[in-house]
PDB file of N, H, CA, C and O in Angstrom:
ATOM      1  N   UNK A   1       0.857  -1.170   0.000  1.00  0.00           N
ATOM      2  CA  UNK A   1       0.000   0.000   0.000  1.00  0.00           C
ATOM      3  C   UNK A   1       0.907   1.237   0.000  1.00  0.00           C
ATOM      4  O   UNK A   1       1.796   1.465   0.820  1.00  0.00           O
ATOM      5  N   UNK A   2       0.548   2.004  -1.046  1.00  0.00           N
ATOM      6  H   UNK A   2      -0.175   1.819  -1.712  1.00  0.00           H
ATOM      7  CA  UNK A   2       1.287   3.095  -0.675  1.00  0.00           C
ATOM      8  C   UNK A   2       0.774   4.296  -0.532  1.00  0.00           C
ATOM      9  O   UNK A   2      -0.408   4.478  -0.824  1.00  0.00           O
ATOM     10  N   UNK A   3       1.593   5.359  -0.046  1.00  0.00           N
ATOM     11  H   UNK A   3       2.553   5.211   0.191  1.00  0.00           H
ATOM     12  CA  UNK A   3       1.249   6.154   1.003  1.00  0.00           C
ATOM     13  C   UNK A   3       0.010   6.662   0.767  1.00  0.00           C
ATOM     14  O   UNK A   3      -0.924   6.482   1.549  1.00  0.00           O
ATOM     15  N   UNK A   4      -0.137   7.669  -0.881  1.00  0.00           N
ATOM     16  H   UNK A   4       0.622   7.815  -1.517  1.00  0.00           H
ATOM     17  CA  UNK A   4      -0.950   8.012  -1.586  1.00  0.00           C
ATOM     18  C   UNK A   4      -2.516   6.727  -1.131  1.00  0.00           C
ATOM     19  O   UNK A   4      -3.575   6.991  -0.563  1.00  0.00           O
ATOM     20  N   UNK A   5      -2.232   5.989  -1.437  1.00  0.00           N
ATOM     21  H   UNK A   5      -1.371   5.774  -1.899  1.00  0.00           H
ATOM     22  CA  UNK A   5      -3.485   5.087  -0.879  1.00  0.00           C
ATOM     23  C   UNK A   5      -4.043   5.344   0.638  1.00  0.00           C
ATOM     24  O   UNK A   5      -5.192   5.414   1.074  1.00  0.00           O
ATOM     25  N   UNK A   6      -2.829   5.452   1.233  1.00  0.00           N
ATOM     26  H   UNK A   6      -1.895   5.396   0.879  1.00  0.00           H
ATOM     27  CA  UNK A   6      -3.232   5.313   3.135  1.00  0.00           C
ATOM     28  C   UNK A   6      -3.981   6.930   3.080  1.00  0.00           C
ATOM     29  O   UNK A   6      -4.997   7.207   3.718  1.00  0.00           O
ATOM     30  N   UNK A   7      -3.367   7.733   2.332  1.00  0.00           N
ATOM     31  H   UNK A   7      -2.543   7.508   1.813  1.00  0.00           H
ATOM     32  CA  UNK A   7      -4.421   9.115   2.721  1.00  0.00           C
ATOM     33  C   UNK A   7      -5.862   9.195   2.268  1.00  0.00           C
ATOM     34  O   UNK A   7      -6.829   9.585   2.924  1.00  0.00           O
ATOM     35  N   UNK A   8      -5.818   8.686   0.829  1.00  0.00           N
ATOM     36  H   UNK A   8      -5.033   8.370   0.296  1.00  0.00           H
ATOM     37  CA  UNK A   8      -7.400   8.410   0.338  1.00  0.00           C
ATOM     38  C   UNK A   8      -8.182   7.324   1.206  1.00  0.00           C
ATOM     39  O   UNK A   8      -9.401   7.447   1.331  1.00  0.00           O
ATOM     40  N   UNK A   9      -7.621   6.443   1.706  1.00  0.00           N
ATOM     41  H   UNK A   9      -6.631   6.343   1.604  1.00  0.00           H
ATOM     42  CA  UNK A   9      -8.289   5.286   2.778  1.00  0.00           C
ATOM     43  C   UNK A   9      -8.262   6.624   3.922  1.00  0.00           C
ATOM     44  O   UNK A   9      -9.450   6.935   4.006  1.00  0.00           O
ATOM     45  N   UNK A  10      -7.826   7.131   4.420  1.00  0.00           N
ATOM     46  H   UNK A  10      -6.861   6.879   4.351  1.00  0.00           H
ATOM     47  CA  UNK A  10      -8.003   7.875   5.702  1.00  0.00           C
ATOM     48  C   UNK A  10      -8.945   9.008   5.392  1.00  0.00           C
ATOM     49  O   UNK A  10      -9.570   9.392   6.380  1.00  0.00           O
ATOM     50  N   UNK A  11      -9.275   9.810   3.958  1.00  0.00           N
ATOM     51  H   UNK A  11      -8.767   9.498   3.155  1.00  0.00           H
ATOM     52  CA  UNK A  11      -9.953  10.835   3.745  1.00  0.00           C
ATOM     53  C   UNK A  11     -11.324  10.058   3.910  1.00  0.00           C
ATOM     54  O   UNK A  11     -12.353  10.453   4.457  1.00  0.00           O
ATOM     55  N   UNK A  12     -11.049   8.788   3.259  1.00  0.00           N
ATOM     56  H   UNK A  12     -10.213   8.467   2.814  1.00  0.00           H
ATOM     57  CA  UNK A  12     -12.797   8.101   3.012  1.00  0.00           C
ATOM     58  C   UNK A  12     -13.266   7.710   4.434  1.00  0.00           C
ATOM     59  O   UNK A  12     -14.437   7.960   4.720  1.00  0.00           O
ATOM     60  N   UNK A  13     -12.470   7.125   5.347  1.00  0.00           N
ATOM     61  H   UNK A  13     -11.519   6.922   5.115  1.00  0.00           H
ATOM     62  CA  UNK A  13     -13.014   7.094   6.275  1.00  0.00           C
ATOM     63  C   UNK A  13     -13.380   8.045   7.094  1.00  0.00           C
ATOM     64  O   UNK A  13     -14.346   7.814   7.821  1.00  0.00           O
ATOM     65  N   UNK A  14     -12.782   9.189   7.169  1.00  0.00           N
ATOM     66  H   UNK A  14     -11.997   9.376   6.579  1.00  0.00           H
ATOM     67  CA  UNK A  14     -13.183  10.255   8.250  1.00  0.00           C
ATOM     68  C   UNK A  14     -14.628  10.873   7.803  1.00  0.00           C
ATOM     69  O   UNK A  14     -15.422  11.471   8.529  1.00  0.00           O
ATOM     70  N   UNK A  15     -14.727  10.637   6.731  1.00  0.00           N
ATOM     71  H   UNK A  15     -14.082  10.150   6.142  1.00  0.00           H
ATOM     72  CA  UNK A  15     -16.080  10.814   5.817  1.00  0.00           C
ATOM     73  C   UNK A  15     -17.417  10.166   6.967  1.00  0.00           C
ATOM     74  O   UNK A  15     -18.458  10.724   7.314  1.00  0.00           O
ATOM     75  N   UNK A  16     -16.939   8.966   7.296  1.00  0.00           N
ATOM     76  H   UNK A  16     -16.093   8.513   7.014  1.00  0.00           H
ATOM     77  CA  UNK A  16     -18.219   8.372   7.845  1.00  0.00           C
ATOM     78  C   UNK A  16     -17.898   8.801   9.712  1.00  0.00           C
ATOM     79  O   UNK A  16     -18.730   8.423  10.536  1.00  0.00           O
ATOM     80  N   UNK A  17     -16.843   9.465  10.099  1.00  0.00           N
ATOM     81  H   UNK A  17     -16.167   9.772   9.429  1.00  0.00           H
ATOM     82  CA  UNK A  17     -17.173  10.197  11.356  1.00  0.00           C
ATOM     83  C   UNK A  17     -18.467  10.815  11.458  1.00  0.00           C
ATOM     84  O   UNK A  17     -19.146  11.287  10.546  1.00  0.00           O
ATOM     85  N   UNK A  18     -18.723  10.752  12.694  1.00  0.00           N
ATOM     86  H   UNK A  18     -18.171  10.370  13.436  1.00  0.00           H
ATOM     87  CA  UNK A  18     -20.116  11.552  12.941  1.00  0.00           C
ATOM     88  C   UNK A  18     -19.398  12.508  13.977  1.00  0.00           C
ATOM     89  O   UNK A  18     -19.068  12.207  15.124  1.00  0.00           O
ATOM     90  N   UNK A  19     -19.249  13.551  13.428  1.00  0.00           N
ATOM     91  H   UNK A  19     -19.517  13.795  12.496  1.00  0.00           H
ATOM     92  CA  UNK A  19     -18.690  15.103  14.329  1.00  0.00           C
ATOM     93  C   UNK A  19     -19.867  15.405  15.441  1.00  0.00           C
ATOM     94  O   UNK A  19     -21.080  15.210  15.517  1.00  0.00           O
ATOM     95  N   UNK A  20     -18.407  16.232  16.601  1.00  0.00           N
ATOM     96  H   UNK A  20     -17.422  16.390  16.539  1.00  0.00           H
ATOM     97  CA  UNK A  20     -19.552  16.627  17.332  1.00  0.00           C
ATOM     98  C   UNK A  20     -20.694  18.316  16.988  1.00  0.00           C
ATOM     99  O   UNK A  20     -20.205  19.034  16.116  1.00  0.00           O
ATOM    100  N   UNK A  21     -21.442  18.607  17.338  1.00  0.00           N
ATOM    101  H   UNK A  21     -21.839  18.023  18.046  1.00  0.00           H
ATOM    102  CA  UNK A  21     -22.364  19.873  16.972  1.00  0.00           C
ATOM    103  C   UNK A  21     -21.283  21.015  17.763  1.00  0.00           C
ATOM    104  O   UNK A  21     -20.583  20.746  18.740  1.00  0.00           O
ATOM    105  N   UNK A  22     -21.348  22.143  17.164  1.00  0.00           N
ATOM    106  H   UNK A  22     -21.916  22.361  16.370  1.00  0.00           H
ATOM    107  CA  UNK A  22     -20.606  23.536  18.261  1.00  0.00           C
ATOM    108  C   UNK A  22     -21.404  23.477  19.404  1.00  0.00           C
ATOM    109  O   UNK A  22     -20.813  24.082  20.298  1.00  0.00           O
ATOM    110  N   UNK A  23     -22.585  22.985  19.835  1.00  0.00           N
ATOM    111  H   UNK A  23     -23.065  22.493  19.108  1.00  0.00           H
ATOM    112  CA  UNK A  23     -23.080  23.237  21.199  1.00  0.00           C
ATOM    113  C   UNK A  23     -22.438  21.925  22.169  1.00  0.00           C
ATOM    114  O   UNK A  23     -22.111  21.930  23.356  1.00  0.00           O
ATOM    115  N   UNK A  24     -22.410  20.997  21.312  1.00  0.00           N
ATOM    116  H   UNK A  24     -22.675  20.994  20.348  1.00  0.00           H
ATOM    117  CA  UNK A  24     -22.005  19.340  21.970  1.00  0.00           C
ATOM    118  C   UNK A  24     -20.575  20.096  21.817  1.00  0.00           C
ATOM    119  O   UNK A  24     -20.474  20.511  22.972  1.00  0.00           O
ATOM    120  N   UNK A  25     -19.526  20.503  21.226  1.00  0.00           N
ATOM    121  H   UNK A  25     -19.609  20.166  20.288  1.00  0.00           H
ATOM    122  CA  UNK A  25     -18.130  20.955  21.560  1.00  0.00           C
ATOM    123  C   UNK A  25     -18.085  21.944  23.286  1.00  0.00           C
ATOM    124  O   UNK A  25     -17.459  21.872  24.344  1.00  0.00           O
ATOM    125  N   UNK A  26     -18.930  22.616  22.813  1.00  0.00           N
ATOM    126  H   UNK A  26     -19.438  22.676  21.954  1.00  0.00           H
ATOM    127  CA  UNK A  26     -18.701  23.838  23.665  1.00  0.00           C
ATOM    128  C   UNK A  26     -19.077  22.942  25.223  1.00  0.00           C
ATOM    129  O   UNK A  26     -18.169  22.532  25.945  1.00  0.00           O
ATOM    130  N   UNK A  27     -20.078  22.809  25.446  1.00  0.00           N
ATOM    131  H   UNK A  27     -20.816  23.143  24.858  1.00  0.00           H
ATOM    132  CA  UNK A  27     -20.391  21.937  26.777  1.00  0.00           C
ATOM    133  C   UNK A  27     -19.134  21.029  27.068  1.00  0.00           C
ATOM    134  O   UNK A  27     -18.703  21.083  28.220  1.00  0.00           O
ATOM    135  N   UNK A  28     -18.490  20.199  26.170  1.00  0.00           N
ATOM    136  H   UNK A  28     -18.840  20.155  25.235  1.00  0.00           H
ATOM    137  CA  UNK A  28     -17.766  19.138  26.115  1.00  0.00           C
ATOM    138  C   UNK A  28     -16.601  20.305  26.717  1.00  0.00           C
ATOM    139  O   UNK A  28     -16.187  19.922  27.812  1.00  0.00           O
ATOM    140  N   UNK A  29     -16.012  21.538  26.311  1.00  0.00           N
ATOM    141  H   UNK A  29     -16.348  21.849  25.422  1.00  0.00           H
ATOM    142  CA  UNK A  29     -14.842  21.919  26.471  1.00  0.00           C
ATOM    143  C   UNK A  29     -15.188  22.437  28.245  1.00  0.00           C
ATOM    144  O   UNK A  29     -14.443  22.062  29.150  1.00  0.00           O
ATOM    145  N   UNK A  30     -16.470  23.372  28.517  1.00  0.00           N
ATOM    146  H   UNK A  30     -17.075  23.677  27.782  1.00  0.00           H
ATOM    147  CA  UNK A  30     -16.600  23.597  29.468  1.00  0.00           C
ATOM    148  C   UNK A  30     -16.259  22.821  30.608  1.00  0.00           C
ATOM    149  O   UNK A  30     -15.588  23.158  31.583  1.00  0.00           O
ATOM    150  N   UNK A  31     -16.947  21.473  30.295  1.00  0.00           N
ATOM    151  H   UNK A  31     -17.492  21.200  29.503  1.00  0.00           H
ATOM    152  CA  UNK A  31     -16.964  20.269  31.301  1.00  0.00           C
ATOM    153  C   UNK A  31     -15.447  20.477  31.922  1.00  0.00           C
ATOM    154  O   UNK A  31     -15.090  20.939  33.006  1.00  0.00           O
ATOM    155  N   UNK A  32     -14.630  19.906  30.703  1.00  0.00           N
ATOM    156  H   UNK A  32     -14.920  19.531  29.823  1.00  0.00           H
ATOM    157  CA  UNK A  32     -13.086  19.424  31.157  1.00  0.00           C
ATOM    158  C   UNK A  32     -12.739  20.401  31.586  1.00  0.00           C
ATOM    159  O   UNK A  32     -12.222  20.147  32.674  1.00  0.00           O
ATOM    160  N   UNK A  33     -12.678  22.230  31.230  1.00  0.00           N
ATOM    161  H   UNK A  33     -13.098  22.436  30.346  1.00  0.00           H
ATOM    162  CA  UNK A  33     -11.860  22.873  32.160  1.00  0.00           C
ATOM    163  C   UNK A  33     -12.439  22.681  33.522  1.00  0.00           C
ATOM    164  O   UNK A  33     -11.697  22.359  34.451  1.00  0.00           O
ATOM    165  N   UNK A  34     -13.798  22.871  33.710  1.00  0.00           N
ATOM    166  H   UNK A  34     -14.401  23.132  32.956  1.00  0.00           H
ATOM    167  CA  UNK A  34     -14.152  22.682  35.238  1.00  0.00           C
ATOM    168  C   UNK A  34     -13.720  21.745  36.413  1.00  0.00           C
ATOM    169  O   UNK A  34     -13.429  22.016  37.578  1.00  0.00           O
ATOM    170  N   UNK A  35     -13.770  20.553  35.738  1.00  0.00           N
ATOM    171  H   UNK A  35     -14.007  20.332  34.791  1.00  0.00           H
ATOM    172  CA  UNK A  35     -13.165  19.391  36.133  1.00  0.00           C
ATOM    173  C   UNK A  35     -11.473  19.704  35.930  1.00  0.00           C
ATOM    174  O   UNK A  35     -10.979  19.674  37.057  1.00  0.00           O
ATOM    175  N   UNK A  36     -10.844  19.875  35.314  1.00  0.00           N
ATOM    176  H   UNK A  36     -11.246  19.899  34.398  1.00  0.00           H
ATOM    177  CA  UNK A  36      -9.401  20.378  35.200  1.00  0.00           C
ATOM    178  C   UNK A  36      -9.224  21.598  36.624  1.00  0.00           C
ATOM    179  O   UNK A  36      -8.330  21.453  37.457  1.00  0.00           O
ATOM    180  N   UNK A  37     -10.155  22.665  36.680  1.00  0.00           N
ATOM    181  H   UNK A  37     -10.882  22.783  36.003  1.00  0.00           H
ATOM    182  CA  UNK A  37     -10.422  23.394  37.665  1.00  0.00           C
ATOM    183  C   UNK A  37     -10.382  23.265  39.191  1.00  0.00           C
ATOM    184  O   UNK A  37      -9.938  24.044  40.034  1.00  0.00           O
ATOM    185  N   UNK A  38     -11.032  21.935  39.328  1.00  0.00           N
ATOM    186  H   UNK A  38     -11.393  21.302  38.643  1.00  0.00           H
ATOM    187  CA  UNK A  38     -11.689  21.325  40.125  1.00  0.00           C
ATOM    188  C   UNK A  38     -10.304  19.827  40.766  1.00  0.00           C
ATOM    189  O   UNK A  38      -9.785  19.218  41.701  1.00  0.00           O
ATOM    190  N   UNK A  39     -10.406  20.018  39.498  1.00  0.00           N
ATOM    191  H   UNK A  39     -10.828  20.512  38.738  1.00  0.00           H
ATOM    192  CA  UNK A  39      -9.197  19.022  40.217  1.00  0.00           C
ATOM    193  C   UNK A  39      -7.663  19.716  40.605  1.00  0.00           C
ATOM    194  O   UNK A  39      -7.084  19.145  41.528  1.00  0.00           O
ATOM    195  N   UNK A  40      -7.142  20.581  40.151  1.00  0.00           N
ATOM    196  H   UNK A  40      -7.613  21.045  39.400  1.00  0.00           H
ATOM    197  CA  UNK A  40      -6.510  21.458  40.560  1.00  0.00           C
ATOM    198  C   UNK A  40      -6.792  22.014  41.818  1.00  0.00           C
ATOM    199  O   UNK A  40      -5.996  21.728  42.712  1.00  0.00           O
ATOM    200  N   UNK A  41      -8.003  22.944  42.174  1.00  0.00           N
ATOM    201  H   UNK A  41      -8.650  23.177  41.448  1.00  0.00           H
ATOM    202  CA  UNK A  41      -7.897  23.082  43.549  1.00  0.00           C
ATOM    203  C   UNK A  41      -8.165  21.590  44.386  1.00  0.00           C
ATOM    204  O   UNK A  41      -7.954  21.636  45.598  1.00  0.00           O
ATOM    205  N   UNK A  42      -8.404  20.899  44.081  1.00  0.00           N
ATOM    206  H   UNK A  42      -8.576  20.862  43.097  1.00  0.00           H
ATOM    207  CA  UNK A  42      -8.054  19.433  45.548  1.00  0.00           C
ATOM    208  C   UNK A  42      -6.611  19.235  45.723  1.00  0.00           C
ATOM    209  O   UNK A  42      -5.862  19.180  46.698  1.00  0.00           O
ATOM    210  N   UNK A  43      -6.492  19.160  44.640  1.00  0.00           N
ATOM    211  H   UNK A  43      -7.100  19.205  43.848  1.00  0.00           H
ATOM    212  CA  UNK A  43      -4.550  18.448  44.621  1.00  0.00           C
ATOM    213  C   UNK A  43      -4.018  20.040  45.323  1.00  0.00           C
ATOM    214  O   UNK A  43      -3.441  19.885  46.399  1.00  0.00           O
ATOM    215  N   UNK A  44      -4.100  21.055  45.002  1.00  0.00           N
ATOM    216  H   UNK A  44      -4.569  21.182  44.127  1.00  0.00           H
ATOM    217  CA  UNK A  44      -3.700  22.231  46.178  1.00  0.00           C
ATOM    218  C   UNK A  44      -4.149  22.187  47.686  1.00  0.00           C
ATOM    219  O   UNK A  44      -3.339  22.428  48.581  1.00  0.00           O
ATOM    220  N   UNK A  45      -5.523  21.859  47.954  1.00  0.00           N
ATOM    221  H   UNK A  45      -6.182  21.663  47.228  1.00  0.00           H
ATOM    222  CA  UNK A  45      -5.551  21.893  49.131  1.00  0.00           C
ATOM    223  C   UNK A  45      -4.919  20.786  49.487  1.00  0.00           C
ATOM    224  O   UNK A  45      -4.226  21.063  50.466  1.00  0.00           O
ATOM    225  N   UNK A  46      -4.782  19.472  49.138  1.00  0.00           N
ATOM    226  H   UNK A  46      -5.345  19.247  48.342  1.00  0.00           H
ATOM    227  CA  UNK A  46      -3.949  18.486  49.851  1.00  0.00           C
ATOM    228  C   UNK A  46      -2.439  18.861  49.966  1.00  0.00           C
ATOM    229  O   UNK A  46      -1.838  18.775  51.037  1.00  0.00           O
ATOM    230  N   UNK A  47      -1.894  19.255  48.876  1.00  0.00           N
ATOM    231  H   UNK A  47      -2.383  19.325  48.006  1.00  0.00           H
ATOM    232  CA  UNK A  47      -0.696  19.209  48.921  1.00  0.00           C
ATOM    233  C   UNK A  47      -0.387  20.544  50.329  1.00  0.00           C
ATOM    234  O   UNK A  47       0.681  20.467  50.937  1.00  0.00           O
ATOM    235  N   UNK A  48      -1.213  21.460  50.637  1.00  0.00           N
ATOM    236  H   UNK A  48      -2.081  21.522  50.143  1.00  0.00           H
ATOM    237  CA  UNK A  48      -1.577  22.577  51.467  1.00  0.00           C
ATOM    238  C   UNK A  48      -1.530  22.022  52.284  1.00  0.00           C
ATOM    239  O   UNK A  48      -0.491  22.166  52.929  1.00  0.00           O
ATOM    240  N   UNK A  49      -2.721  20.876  52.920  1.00  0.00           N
ATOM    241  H   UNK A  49      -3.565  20.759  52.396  1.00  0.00           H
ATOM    242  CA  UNK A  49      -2.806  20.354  54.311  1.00  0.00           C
ATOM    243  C   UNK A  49      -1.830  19.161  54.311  1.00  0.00           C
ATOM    244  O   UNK A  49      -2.283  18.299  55.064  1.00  0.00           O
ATOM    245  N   UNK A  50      -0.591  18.758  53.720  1.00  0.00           N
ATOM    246  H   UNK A  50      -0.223  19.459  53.108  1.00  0.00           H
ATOM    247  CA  UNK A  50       0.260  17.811  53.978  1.00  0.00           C
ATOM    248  C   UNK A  50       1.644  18.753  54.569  1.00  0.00           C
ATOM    249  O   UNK A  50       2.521  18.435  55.373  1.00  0.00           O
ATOM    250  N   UNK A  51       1.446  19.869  53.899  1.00  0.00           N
ATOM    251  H   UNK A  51       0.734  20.127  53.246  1.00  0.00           H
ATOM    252  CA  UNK A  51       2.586  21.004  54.152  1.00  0.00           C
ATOM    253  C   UNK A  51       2.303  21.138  55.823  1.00  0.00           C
ATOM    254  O   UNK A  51       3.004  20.644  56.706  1.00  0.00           O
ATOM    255  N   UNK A  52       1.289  21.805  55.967  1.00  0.00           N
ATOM    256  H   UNK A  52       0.720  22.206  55.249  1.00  0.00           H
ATOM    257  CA  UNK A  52       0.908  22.340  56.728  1.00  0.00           C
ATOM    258  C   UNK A  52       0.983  20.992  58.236  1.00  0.00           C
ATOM    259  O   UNK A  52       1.058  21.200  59.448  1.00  0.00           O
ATOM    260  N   UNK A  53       0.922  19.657  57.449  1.00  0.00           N
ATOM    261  H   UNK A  53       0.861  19.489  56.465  1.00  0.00           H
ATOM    262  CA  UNK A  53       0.809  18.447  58.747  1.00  0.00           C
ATOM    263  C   UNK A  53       2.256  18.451  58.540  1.00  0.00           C
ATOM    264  O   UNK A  53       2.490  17.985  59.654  1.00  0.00           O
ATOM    265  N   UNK A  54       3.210  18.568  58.123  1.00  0.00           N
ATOM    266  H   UNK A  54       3.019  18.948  57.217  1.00  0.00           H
ATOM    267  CA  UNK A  54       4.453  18.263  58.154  1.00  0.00           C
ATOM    268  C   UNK A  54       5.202  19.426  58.864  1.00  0.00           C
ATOM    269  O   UNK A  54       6.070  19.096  59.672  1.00  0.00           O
ATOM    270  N   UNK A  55       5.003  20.558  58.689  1.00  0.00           N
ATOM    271  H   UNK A  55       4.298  20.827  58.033  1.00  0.00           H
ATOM    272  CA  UNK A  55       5.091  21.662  59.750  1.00  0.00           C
ATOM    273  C   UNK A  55       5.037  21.501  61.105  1.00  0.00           C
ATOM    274  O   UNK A  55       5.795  21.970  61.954  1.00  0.00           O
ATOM    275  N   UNK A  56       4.082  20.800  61.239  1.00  0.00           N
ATOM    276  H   UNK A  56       3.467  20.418  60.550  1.00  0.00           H
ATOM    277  CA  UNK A  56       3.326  20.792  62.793  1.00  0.00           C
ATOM    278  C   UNK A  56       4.479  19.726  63.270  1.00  0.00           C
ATOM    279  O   UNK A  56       5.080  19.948  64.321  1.00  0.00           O
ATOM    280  N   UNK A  57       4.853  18.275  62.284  1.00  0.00           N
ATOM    281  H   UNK A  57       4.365  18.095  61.430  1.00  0.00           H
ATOM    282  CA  UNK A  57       5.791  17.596  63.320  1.00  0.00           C
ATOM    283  C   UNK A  57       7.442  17.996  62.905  1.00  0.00           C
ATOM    284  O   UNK A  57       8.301  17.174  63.225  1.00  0.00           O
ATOM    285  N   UNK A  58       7.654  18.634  62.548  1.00  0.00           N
ATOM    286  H   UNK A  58       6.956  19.302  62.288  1.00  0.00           H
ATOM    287  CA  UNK A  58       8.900  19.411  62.171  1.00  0.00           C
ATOM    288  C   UNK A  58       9.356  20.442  63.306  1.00  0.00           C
ATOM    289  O   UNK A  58      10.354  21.143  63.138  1.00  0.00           O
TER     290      UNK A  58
END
């Protein structure tokens, strides 16, 4: 197979993707920063209250 083939096999298939809608993107992007957000401040407050317990026996 050569290459020229692997791109027309890859154009034809992306053909039958079913994309997401700009409203299904946009929700989808919101989600993850929140959760990205969200998980960021936990991993701060822990890493905060491990500081803060290691202080105390220091």
């Amino acid at each position: 197979m050569s290459f020229i083939n692997y791109l027309r096999e890859t154009r034809g298939e992306l053909r039958h993707v079913t994309w997401p809608t700009k409203n299904q993107t946009i929700n989808y992007t919101i989600i993850v920063v929140l959760i990205s957000i969200g998980t960021g401040l936990f991993l701060g407050l822990l890493d905060y209250l491990f500081a803060q317990g290691l202080q105390f026996f220091i």
